[in-house]
N, C-alpha and C positions, 0 to 999 in steps of 0.2 A: 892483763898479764896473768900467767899461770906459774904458781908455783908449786911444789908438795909439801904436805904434812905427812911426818914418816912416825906410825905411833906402832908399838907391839911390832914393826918388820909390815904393817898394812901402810898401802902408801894412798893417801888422800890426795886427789886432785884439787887445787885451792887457786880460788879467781879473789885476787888482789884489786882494790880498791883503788881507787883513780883520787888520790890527796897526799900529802905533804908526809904526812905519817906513815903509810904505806909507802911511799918512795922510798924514807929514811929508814924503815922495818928491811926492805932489801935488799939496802946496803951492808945490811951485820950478817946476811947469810952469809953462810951456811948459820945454824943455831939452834943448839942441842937444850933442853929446857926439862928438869924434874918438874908437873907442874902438880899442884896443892889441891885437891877434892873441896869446894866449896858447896851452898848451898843448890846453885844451879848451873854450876860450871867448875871450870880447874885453871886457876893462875899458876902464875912465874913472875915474882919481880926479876928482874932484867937490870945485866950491870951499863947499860946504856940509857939515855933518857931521851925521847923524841919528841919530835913536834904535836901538839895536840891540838884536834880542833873538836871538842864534847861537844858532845848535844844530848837535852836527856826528854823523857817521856818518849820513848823511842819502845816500838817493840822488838823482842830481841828472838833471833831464832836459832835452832840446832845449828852448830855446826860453823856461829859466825865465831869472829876471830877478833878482840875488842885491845883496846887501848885503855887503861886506867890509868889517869892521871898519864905521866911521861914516861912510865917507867916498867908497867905490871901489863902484861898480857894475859888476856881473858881467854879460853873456849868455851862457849855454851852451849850447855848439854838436853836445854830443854827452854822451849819456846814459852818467852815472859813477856810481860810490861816490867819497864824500871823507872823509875825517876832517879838513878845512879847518871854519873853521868860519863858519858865514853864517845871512842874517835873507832868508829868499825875503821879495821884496816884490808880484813878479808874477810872471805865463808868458804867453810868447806861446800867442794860441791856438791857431793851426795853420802851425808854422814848419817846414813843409817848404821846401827850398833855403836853410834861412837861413845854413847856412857858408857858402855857394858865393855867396851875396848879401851876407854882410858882407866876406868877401874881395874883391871889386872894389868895396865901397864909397869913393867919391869926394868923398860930401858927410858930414856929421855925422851922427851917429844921433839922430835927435829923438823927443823922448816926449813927447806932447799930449794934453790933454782932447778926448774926444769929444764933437763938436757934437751 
């Protein structure tokens, strides 16, 4: 399933994840999110808490779209290994510039159903 990520008015085509946590992530769309500049990505705790299934030593790449813990929504901005542990629930599809577009982000990060 395809949803958007609408960051800066640029709209991200985003392939949603086939598990428990992603089903329950599309049910709170529509979902507008200031998210937080981390070390290698930018969260959102989130006032909903969802199903988690972690897994960790996982490597992780631009653009994926993570679960922390039940509650914190992850974007990463640059391809790692983690021993963190997390539930991917999406990836963007083709997030080229997407630090350099969440860094001057101004508005929320919104994540929508595709029309």
């Amino acid at each position: 399933m395809k949803i958007k990520t609408i960051i800066n008015d640029i709209i991200f085509n985003t392939t949603v994840e086939d598990n428990l946590s992603a089903k329950e992530f599309l049910e709170i769309l529509p979902l507008s999110v200031y998210m937080n500049k981390e070390k290698d990505s930018y969260s959102h705790f989130i006032n909903y808490k969802l199903d988690k299934n972690e897994t960790a030593n996982h490597k992780l790449g631009i653009g994926d779209i993570l679960l922390e813990g039940n509650n914190k929504i992850v974007i990463v901005t640059s391809t790692n290994s983690t021993d963190k542990k997390y539930t991917k629930i999406a990836s963007i599809d083709n997030p080229e510039n997407l630090e350099q577009i969440l860094d001057i982000n101004e508005k929320p990060v919104r994540f929508e159903n595709k029309d």
